[in-house]
C-alpha positions as CSV (number, residue, x, y, z in Angstrom):
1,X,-25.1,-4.3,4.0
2,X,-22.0,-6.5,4.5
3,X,-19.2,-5.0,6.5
4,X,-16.4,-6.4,9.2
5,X,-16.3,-5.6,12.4
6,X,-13.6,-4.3,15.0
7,X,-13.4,-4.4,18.3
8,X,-11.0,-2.7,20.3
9,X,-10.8,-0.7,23.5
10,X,-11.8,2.8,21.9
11,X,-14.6,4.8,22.7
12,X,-16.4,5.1,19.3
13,X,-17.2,4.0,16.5
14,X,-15.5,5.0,13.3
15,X,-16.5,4.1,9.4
16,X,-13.7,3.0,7.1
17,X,-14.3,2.5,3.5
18,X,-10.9,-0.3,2.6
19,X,-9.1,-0.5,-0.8
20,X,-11.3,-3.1,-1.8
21,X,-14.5,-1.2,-1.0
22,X,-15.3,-3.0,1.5
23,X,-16.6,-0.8,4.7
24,X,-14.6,-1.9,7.8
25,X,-16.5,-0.7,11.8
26,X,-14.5,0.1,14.5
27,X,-16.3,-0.3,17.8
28,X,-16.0,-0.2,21.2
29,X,-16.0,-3.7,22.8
30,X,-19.1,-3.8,24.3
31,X,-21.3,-1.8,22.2
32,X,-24.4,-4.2,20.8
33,X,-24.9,-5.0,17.3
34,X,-27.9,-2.8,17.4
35,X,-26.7,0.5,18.1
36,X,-23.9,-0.5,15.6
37,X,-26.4,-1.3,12.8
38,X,-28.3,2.3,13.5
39,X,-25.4,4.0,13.0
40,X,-24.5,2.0,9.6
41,X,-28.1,2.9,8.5
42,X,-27.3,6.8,9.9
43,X,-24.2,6.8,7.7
44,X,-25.7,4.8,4.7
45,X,-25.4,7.8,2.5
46,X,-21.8,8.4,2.9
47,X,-20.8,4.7,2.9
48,X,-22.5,4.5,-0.2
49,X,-20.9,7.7,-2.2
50,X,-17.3,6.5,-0.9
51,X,-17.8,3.0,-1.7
52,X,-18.4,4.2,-5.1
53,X,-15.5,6.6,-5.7
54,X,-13.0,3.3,-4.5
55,X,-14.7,0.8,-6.5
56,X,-14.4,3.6,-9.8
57,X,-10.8,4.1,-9.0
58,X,-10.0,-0.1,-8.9
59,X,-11.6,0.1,-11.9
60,X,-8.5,2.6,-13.8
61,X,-6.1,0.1,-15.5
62,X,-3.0,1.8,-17.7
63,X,-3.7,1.1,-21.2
64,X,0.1,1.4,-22.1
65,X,-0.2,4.1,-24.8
66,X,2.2,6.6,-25.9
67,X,2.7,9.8,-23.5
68,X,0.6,7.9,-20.4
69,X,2.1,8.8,-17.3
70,X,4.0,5.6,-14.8
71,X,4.8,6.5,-11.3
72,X,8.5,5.6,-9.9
73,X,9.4,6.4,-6.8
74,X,6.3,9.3,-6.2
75,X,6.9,10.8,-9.9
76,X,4.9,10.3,-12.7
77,X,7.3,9.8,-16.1
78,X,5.1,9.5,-19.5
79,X,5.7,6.8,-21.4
80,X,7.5,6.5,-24.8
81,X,6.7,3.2,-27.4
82,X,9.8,2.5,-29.4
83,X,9.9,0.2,-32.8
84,X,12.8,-0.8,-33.0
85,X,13.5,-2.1,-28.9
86,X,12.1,-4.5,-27.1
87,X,11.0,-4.9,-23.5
88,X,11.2,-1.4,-20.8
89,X,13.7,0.7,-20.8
90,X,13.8,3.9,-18.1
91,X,16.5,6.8,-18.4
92,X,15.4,9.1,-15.6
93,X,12.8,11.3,-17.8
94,X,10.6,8.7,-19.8
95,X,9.8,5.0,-19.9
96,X,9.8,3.4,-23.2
97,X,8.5,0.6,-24.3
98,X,9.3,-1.5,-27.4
99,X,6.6,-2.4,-29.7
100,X,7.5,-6.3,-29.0
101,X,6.8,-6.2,-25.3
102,X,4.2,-9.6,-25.2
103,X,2.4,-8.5,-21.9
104,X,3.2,-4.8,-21.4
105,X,1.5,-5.4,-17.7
106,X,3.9,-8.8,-17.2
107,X,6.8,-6.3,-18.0
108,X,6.4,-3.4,-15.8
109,X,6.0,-5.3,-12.7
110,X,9.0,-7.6,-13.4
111,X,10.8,-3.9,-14.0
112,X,9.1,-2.1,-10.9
113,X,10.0,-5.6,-8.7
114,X,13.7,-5.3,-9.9
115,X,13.6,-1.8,-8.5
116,X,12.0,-2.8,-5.4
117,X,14.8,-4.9,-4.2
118,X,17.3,-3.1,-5.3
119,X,15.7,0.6,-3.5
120,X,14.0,-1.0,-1.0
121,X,15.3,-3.9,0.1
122,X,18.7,-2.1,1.5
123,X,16.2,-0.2,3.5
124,X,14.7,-2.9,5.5
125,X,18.4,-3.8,6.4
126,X,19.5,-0.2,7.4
127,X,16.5,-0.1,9.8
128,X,16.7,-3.3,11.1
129,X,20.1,-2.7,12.4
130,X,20.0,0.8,13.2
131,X,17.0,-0.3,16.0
132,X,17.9,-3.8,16.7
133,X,14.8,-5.2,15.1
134,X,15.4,-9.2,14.1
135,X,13.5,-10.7,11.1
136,X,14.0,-13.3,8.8
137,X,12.6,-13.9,5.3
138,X,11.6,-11.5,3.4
139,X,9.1,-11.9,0.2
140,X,7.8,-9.9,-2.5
141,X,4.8,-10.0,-4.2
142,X,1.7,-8.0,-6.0
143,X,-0.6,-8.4,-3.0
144,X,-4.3,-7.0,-3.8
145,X,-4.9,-6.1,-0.3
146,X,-1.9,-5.5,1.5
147,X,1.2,-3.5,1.1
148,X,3.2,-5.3,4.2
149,X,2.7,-7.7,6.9
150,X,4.9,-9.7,9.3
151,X,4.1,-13.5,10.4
152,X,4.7,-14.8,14.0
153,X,7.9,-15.9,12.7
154,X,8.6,-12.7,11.7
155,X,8.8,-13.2,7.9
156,X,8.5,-9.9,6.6
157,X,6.4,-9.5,3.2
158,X,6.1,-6.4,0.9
159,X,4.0,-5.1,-2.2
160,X,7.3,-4.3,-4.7
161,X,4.1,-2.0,-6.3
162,X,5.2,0.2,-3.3
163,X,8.8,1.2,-5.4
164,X,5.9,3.8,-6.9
165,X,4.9,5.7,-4.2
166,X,8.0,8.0,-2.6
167,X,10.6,6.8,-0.4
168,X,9.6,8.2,2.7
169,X,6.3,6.1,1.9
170,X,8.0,2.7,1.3
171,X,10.1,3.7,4.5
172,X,6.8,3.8,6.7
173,X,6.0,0.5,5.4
174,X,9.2,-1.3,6.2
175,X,9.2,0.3,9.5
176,X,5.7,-0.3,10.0
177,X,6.1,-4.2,9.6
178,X,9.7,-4.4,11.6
179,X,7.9,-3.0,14.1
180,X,5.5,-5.7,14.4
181,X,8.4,-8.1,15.1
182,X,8.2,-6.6,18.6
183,X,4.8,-5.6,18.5
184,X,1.8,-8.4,16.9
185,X,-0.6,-5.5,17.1
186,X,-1.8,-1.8,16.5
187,X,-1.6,-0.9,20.2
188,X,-0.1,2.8,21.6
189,X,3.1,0.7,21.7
190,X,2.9,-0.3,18.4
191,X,2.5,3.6,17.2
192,X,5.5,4.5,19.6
193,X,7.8,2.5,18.0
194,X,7.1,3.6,14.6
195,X,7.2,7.3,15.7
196,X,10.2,7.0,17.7
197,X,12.0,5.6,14.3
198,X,10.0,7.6,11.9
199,X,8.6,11.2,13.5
200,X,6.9,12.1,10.5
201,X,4.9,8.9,9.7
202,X,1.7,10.4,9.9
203,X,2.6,12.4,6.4
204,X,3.6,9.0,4.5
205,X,0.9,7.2,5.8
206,X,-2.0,9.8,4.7
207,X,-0.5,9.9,1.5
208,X,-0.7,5.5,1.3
209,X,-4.3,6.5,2.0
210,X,-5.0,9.0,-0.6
211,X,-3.2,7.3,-3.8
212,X,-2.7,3.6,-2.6
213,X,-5.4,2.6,-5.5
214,X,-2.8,4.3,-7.9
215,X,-0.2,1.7,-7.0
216,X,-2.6,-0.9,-8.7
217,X,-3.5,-0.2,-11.8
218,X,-1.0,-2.6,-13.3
């Protein structure tokens, strides 16, 4: 069974099952490969049965029919197809999309990365100099993997798939990655700073967790 390892100073192991399906070990630093493969073989069941469920839900895709439901911003909105328009329209209650659309996928993410900077994008200046936190370039794209990260430079990238999930969720994510500007790691520091901006992070990131694979199905 392939799977990544990593090390840290905690005291157990722990078994995480990523978007991609891939199972990611987080060990104690000096605990041997051995007692690390036992407990893989231990746990092979469960690994197994999750690995499953995350690889079925990668494999949803929208289909773009009439009355299919598109997230915006946490809500789902069905979705209309109109003759006589073309492109994506969105007027609070429905999307609707023309007949003539060409690549219905193409479309929503141009649509849902228009949105993104003009929600989100604010946001990452609001925190930024509410909590003195310095950046510089930001970037968008449709990462597979990632919803943020932050370079040693501090160039800040973000998945504009996140203008789906609710604001307090794309809030955690900006303030997660400004936060690395000060701190290149997970550490109890790291966690500090993103509590001390945002005390109910905990919520936003559990739901990331649970529905991430939704944002995706573009």
């Amino acid at each position: 069974m392939n799977y990544q390892i990593v090390r840290s100073k905690r005291k157990t192991l722990s078994l995480q099952i990523n978007q991609e399906a891939k199972l990611v070990i987080r060990a104690p630093q000096r605990l041997s490969e051995k007692d690390i493969q036992e407990f893989v073989i231990e746990k092979s069941s469960w690994i197994e049965r999750k690995q499953q469920q995350v690889k079925s839900q990668l494999c949803e895709k929208y289909q773009f029919e009439e009355e299919e439901m598109f997230l915006y911003l946490g809500n789902n909105y069905p979705l209309t197809i109109a003759r006589d328009k073309y492109a994506l329209s969105f007027n609070g209650e429905a999307f609707e999309l023309g007949t003539d659309h060409g690549e219905a996928s193409a479309i929503f993410k141009g649509w849902y990365k228009q949105k993104f900077r003009e929600i989100a994008l604010p946001r990452i200046d609001y925190f930024a100099n509410r909590h003195n936190l310095k950046f510089n370039d930001v970037r968008l794209k449709a990462q597979k993997t990632l919803w943020g990260s932050c370079s040693n430079n501090n160039n800040l990238n973000f998945n504009y798939l996140l203008i789906m999930a609710p604001m307090n969720v794309i809030d955690y994510v900006i303030v997660h990655e400004l936060s690395h500007t000060i701190h290149k790691n997970h550490s109890s520091d790291f966690w500090r700073l993103v509590e001390a901006i945002l005390p109910e992070y905990k919520s936003a990131k559990k739901w990331l967790k649970d529905n991430g694979h939704k944002l995706k199905r573009l």
